[in-house]
C-alpha positions in Angstrom: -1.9 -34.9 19.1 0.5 -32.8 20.9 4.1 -33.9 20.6 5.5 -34.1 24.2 9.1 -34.9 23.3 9.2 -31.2 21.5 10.0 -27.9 23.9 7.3 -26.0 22.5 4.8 -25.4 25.6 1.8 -26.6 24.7 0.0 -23.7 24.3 1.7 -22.6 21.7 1.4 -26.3 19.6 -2.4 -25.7 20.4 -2.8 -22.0 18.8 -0.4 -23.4 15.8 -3.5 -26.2 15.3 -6.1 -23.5 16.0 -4.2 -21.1 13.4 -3.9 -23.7 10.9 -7.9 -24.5 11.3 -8.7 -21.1 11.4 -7.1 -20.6 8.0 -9.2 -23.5 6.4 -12.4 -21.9 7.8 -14.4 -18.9 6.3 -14.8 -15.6 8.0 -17.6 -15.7 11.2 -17.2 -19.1 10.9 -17.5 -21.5 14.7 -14.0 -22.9 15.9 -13.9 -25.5 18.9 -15.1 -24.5 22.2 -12.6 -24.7 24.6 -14.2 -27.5 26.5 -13.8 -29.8 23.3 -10.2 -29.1 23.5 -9.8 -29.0 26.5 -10.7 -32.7 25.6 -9.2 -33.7 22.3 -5.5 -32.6 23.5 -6.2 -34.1 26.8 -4.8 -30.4 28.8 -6.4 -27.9 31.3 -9.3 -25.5 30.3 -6.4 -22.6 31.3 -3.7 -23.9 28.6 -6.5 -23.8 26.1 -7.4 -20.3 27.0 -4.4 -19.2 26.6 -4.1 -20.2 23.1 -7.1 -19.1 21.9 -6.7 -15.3 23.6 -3.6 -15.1 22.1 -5.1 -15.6 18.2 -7.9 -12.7 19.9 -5.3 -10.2 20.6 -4.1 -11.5 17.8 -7.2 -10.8 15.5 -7.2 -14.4 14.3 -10.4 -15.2 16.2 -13.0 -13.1 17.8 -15.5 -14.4 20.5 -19.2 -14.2 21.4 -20.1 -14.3 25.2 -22.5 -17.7 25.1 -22.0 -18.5 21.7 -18.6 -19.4 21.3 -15.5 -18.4 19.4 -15.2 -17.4 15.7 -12.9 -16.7 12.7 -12.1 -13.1 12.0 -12.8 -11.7 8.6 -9.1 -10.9 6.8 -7.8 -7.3 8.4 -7.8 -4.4 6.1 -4.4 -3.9 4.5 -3.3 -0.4 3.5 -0.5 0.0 0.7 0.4 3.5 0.1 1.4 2.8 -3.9 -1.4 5.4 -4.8 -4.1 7.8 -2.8 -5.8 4.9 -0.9 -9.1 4.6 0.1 -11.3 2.5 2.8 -13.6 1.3 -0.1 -11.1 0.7 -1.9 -9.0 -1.2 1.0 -12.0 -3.2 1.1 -12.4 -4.2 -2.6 -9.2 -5.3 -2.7 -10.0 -8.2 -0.5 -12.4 -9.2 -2.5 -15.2 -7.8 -0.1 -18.4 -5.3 -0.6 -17.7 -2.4 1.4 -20.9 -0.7 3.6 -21.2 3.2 4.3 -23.3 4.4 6.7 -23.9 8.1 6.8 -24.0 9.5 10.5 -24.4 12.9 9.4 -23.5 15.5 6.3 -23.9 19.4 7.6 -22.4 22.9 7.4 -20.2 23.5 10.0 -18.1 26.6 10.7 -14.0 25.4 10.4 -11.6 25.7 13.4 -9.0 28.0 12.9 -6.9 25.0 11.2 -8.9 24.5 8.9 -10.2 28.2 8.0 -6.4 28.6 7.4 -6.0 25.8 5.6 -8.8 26.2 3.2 -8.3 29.9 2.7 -11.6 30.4 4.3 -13.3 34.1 5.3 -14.6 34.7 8.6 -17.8 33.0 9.2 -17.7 30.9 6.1 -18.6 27.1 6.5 -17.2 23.9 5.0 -19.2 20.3 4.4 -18.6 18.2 7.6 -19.3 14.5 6.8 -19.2 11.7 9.3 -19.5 8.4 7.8 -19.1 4.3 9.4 -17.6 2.4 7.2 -18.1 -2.0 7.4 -16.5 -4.6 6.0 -19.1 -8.2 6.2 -20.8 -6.3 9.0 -18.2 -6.1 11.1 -17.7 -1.9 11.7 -13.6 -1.0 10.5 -13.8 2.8 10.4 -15.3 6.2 11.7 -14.2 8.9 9.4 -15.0 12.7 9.8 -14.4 14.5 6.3 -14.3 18.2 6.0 -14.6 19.1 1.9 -12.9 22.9 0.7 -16.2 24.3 -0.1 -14.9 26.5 -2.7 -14.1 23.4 -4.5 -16.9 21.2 -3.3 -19.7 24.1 -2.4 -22.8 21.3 -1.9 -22.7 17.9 -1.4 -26.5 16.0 -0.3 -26.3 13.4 2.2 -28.4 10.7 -0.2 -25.4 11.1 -3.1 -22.8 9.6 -0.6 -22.9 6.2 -0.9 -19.4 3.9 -1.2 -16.3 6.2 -2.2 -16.8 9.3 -1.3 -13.8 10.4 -4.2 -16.2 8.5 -6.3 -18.9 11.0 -6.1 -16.5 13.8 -5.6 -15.3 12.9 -9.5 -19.0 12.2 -10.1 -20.6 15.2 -9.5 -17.6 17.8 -9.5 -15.2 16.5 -11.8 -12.1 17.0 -9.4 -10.9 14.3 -6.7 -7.4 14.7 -4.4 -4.3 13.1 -6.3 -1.7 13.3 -3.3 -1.9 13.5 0.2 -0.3 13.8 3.7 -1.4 11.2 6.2 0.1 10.8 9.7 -0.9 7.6 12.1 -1.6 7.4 15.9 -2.3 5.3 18.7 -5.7 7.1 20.2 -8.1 6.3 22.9 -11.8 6.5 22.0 -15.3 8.2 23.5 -18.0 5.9 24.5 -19.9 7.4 21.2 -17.0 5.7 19.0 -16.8 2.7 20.5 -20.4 1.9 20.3 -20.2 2.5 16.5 -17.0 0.4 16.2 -18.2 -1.9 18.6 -15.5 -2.8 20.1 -14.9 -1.9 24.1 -14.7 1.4 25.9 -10.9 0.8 26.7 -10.0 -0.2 23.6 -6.7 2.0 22.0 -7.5 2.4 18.1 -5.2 3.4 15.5 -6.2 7.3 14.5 -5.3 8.8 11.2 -5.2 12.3 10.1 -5.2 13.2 6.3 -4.8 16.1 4.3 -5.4 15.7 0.6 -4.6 17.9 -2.1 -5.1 19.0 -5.6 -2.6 18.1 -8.4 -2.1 22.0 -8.2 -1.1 21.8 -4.6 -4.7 23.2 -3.5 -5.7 21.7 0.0 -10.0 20.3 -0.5 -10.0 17.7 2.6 -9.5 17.2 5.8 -10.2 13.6 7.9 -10.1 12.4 11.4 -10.6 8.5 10.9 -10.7 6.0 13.8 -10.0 2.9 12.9 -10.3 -0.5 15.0 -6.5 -1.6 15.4 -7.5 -5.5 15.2 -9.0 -5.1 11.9 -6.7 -2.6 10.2 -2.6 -2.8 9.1 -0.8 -0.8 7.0 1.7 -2.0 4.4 4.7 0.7 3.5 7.1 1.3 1.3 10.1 3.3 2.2 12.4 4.4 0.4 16.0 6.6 1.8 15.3 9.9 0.5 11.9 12.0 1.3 9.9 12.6 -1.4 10.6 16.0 -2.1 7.1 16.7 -4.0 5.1 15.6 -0.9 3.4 18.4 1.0 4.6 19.4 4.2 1.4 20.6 6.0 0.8 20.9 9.6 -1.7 18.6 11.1 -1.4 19.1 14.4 -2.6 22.9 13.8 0.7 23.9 16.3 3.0 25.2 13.6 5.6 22.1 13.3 5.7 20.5 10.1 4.7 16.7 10.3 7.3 14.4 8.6 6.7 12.6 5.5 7.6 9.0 6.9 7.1 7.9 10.4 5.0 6.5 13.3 3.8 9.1 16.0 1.8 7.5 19.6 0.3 10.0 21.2 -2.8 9.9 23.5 -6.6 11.1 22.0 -9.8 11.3 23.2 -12.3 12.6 20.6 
């Protein structure tokens, strides 16, 4: 099946066969073990490893150790043509989304926050920490933290899907612009149970501040997302958006820019 008179190494012709297969196949669905081929293109175990870890890294194909090697579930894509959601990333791919509450509490704000809510001293905010799954498979640990002069209750059995969802539900007020800014973080060993994905694993780490049509900051989120199941789609234009807020998230008194990739190194 390979075609020895091309100068493609053979690797390569073999992970174009597996992508091409994978592609026909439905998400968590078996692909060939490497023994069988090993076999059917007549090369070393090695050359087929080395296919089949490049469509890993490559989140084409995930594997199981002693049950073989499987097709990945489509990544989460992330347009930013309106306020965007994980449920709603989700949806879009035609899949249910799952939310696991981890906890919901009142929690007294760092200094950030406080100054970003408007808070007195000693007043608390709603901290939510939810997992968020797409066909079991764990995409996202998000830690919310709600204005609670805008959102002064929430219980943890009304949070189900979209959390926006029940913010419009039961308040009658969502966010209609926000600020996000993207990382490359490392993880604890608490996240990376949750995600389940390894302890050395980098994940892409998001901060957001969202904002009232008013300009009024009423949320705050830390969300850790699994790098091989996530990618974001963006549209840029030449000008910044001059109606975009400018807020601080890095609580160290520089302005984070509207547009732009930042890698830094996180533990949290």
């Amino acid at each position: 099946m390979l075609d020895t008179n091309q100068h493609i190494p053979y690797y390569v012709q073999i992970k174009t066969y597996l992508q091409n297969l994978a592609a026909e196949k439905k998400p968590h669905e078996s692909m060939p073990s490497e023994a069988q081929l090993s076999e059917m293109f007549r090369v070393s175990r090695g050359t087929v490893k080395q296919a089949v870890m490049d469509l890993v890294y490559e989140g084409v194909l995930y594997r199981e150790q002693g049950k073989g090697t499987f097709v990945c579930p489509p990544k989460v894509t992330r347009s930013f043509e309106r306020l965007p959601s994980f449920t709603e990333d989700i949806r879009r791919l035609g899949s249910s989304p799952s939310t696991r509450i981890l906890s919901v509490k009142q929690a007294l704000p760092t200094p950030y926050l406080a100054q970003l809510f408007g808070l007195q001293p000693k007043e608390t905010l709603i901290k939510i920490k939810r997992l968020v799954s797409m066909e079991r498979v764990p995409i996202v640990v998000l830690t919310s933290h709600l204005n609670p002069h805008v959102y002064p209750a929430l219980q943890a059995d009304e949070i189900r899907d979209s959390l926006y969802e029940v913010l419009q539900r039961k308040y009658g007020v969502v966010p209609v612009k926000a600020q996000d800014t993207y990382s490359i973080a490392d993880i604890s060993p608490k996240t990376a149970e949750l995600l389940q994905c390894p302890k050395t694993a980098s994940v892409c780490y998001s901060q957001r501040v969202a904002y009232l049509a008013g300009g009024m900051a009423v949320e705050y989120v830390e969300s850790f997302i699994r790098s091989d199941r996530f990618k974001l789609d963006i549209c840029i234009g030449m000008e910044a958006d001059s109606d975009a807020p400018n807020s601080d998230l890095s609580g160290e008194g520089v302005s984070a820019p509207h547009y732009g990739v930042g890698f830094r190194n996180i533990i949290i």
